[in-house]
N, C-alpha and C positions, 0 to 999 in steps of 0.2 A: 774355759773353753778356748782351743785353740782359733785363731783367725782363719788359718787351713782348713778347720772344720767349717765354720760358719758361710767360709767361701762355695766350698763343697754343696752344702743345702741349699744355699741361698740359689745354684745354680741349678741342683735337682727340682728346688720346688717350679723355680720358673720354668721348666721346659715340662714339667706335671700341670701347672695349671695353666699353659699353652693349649694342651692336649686337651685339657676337660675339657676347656673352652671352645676350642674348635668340634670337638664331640656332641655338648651337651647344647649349645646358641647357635642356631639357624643364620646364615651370614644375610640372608634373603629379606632378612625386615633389618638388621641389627648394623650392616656392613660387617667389612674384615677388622676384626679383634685381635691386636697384636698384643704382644704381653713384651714390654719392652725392660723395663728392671722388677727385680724384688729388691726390698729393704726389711732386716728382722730386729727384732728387740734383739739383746743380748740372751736374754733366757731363750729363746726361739717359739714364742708364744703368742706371739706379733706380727702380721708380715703387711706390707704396705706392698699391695700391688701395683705398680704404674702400668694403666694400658692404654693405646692411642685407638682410634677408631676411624679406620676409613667409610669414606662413605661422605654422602649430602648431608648435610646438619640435622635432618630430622632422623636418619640412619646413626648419627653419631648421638643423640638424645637418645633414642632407642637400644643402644648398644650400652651407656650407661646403666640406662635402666633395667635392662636387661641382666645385667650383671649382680647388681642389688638384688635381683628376684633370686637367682640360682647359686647366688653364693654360697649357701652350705651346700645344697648339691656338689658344688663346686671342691668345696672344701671335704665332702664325702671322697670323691673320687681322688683327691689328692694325698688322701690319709690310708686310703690305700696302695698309691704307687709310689712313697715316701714316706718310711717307716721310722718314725723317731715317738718318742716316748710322749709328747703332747703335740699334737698339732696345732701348726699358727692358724690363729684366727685373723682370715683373710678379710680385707680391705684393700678394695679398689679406689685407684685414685686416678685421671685422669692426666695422663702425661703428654704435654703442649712443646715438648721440648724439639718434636722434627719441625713445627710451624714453626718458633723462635728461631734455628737453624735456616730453617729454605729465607725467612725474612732478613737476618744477619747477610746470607752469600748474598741474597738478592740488593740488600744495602751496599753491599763492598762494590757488585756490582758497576751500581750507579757512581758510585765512586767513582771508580777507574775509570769508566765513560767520560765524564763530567772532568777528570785532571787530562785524557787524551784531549780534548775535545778544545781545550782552554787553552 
């Protein structure tokens, strides 16, 4: 399989189970459910969802779990607006990688403060 292909899906699936998501999870108990990467097996039978969860920490519990409840739904509606020959079986994973980011700028920050200031 071409890398071009794998590219290809990997970017239909994420903007398909964007949409279920926003479709099928009430943002009102769960917060906003961002779908920030996929990652696929090489067979494409695999898909590792990373998604971040705004929201107060019991909105972001919530939003987990909520994700575990509706995932074959999820993975219903994915299998029909992305059409390939076996559909991955989706897993969610929790992606912490915009906190490590805001915490990184916010260290460099303090840096820079902290070399003017001296």
């Amino acid at each position: 399989m071409s890398s071009h292909r794998h590219e290809r899906v990997r970017e239909l699936l994420k903007r398909a189970i964007g949409e279920a998501i926003r479709r099928e999870i009430p943002i009102s108990d769960t917060g906003l459910i961002s779908v920030n990467d996929v990652t696929l097996s090489g067979d494409l039978r695999n898909a590792r969802v990373f998604v971040s969860v705004l929201g107060n920490p019991q909105q972001q519990r919530n939003g987990l779990a909520a994700l575990q409840k509706y995932r074959a739904r999820v993975q219903g509606l994915v299998a029909k607006k992305v059409i390939l020959k076996y559909t991955p079986h989706l897993r969610f994973v929790a992606d912490d990688s915009v906190e490590r980011g805001n915490r990184v700028l916010q260290l460099i920050e303090e840096l820079e403060r902290a070399s003017s200031g001296a």
